[in-house]
VEXMAR-969913 format. One record per residue (C-alpha): residue number from 0; residue in three letters; x, y, z. Coordinates in steps of 0.02 Angstrom, whole numbers, always signed. Each point is the difference from the previous one (the first is absolute). Example, Ala and Ser with C-alpha at 12.3 -4.5 7.8 and 13.67 -1.06 7.14 Angstrom:
2
{num:0	residuo:ALA	xx:+615	yy:-225	zz:+390}
{num:1	residuo:SER	xx:+69	yy:+172	zz:-33}
***
This chain:
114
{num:0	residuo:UNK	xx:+6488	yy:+7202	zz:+5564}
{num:1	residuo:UNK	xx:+192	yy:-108	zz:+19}
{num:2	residuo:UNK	xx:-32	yy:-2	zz:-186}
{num:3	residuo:UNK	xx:-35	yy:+174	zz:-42}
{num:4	residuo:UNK	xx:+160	yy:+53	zz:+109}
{num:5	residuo:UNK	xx:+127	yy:-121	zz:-73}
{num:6	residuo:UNK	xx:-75	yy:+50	zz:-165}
{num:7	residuo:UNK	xx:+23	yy:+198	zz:+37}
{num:8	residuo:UNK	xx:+188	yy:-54	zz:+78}
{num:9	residuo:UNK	xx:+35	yy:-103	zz:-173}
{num:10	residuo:UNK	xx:-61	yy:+131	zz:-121}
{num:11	residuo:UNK	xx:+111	yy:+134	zz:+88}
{num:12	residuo:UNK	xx:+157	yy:-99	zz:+20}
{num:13	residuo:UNK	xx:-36	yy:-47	zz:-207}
{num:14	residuo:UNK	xx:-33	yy:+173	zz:-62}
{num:15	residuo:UNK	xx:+164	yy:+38	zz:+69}
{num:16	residuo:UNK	xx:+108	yy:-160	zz:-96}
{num:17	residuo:UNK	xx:-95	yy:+48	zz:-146}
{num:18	residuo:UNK	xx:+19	yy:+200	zz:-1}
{num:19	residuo:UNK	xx:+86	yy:+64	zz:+143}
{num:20	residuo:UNK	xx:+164	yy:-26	zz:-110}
{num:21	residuo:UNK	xx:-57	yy:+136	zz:-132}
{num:22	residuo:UNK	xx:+17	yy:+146	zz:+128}
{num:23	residuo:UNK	xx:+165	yy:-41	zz:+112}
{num:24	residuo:UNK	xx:+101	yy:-118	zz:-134}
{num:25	residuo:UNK	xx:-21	yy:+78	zz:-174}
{num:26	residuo:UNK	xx:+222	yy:+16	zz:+16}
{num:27	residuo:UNK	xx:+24	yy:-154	zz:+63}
{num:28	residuo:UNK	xx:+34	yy:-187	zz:-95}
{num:29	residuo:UNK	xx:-159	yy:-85	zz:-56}
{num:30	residuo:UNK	xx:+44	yy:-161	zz:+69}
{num:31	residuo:UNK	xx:+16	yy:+100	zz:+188}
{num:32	residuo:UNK	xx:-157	yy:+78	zz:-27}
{num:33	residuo:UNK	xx:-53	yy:-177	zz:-54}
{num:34	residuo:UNK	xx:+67	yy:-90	zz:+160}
{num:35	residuo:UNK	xx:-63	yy:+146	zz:+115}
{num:36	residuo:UNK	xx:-177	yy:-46	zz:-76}
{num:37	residuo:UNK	xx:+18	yy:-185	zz:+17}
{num:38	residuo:UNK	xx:+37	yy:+39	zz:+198}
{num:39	residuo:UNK	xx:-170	yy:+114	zz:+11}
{num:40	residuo:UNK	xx:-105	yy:-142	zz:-87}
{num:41	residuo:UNK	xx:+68	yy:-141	zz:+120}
{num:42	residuo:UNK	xx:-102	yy:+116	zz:+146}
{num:43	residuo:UNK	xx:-146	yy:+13	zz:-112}
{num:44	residuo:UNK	xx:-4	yy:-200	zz:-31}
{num:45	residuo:UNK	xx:+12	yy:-23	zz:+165}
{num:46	residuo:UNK	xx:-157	yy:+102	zz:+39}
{num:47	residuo:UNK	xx:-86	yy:-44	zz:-164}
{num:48	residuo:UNK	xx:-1	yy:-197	zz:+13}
{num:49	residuo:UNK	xx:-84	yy:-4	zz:+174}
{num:50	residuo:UNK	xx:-104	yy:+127	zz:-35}
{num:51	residuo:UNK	xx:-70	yy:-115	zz:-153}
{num:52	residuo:UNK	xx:+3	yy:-142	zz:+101}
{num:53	residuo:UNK	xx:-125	yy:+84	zz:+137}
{num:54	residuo:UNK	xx:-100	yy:+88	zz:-134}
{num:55	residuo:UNK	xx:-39	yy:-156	zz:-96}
{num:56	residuo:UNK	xx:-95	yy:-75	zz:+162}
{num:57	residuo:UNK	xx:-123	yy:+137	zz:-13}
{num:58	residuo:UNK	xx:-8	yy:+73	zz:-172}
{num:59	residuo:UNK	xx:+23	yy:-83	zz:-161}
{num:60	residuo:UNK	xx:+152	yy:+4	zz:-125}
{num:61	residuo:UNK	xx:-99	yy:+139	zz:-90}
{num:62	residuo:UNK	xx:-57	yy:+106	zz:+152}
{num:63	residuo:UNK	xx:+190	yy:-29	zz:+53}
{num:64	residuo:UNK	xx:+53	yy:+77	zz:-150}
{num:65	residuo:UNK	xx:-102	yy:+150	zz:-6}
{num:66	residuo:UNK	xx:+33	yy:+52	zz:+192}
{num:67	residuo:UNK	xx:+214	yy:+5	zz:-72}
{num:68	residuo:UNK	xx:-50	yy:+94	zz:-135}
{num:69	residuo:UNK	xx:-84	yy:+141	zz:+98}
{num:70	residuo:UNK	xx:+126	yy:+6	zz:+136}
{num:71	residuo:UNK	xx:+115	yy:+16	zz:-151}
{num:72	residuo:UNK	xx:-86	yy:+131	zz:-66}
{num:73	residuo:UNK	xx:-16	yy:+72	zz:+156}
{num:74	residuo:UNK	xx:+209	yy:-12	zz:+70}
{num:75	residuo:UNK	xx:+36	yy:+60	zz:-186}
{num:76	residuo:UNK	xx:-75	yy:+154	zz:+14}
{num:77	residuo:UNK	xx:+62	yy:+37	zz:+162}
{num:78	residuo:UNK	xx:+175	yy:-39	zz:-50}
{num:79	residuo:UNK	xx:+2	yy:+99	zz:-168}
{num:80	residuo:UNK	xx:-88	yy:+136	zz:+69}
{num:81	residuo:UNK	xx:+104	yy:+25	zz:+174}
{num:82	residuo:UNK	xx:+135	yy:-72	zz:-43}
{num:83	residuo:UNK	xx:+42	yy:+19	zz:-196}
{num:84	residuo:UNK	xx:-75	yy:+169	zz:+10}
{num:85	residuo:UNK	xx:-120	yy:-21	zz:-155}
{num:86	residuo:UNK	xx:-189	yy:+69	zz:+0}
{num:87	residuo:UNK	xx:-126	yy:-123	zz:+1}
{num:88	residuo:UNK	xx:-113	yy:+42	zz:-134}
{num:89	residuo:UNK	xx:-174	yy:-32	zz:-55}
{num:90	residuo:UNK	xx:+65	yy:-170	zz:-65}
{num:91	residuo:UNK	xx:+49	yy:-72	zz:+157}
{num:92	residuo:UNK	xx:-202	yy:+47	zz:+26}
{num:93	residuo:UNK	xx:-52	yy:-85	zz:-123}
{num:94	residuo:UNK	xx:+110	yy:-163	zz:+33}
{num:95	residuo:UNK	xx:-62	yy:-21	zz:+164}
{num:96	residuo:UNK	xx:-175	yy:+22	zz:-67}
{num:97	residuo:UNK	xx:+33	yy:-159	zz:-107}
{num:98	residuo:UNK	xx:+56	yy:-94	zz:+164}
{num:99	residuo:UNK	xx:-153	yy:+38	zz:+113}
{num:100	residuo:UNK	xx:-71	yy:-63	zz:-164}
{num:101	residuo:UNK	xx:+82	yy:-166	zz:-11}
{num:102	residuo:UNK	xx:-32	yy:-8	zz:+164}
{num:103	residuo:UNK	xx:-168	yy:+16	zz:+5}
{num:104	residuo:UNK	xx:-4	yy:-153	zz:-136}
{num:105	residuo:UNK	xx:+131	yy:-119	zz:+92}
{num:106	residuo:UNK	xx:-90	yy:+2	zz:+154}
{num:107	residuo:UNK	xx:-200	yy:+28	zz:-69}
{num:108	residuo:UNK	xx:-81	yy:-163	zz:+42}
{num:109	residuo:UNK	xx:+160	yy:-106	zz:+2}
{num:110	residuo:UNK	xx:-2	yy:-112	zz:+169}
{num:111	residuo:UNK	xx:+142	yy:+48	zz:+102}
{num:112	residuo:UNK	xx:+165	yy:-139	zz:+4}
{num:113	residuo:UNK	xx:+33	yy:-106	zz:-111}
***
């Protein structure tokens, strides 16, 4: 569960450094927006690595992988659609379809750790 947390904490702090700029700093200096972003991704590294380190007791590199992705997919939706205002559409379906898919493959019959 540590993993799944620190993962969740990562993701959010990264969707920020990586987007959060296109919404509050369009009329500001690229290299601000660049440094703001670099300050937002030192939080998510700081989640991210232990979160790896925990998760690759119990899962494998794969498994590890696929549980970022979804929470990606997951905090990504959440941030465009409450935060950026856009709609999530049929697509965002459809993605997440694909990731319960890989999923379901990573983990099917693959012994758990590495």
């Amino acid at each position: 569960m540590a993993t799944i947390l620190l993962l969740i904490g990562s993701n959010l702090f990264m969707t920020f450094a990586w987007y959060g700029h296109l919404k509050n700093m369009n009329d500001k200096p690229l290299i601000l927006a660049i440094l703001v972003s670099w300050g937002i991704a030192f939080f998510e590294y700081m989640l991210q690595v232990p979160a790896n380190r925990i998760g690759y007791r119990i899962f494998s590199l794969g498994q590890l992988k696929i549980i970022q992705e979804i929470i990606t997919m997951i905090v990504f939706a959440a941030f465009a659609y409450f935060y950026m205002n856009k709609p999530l559409t049929l697509n965002f379906l459809y993605a997440s379809l694909c990731m319960i898919g890989a999923a379901y493959f990573i983990f099917k019959d693959a012994p758990v750790g590495h």
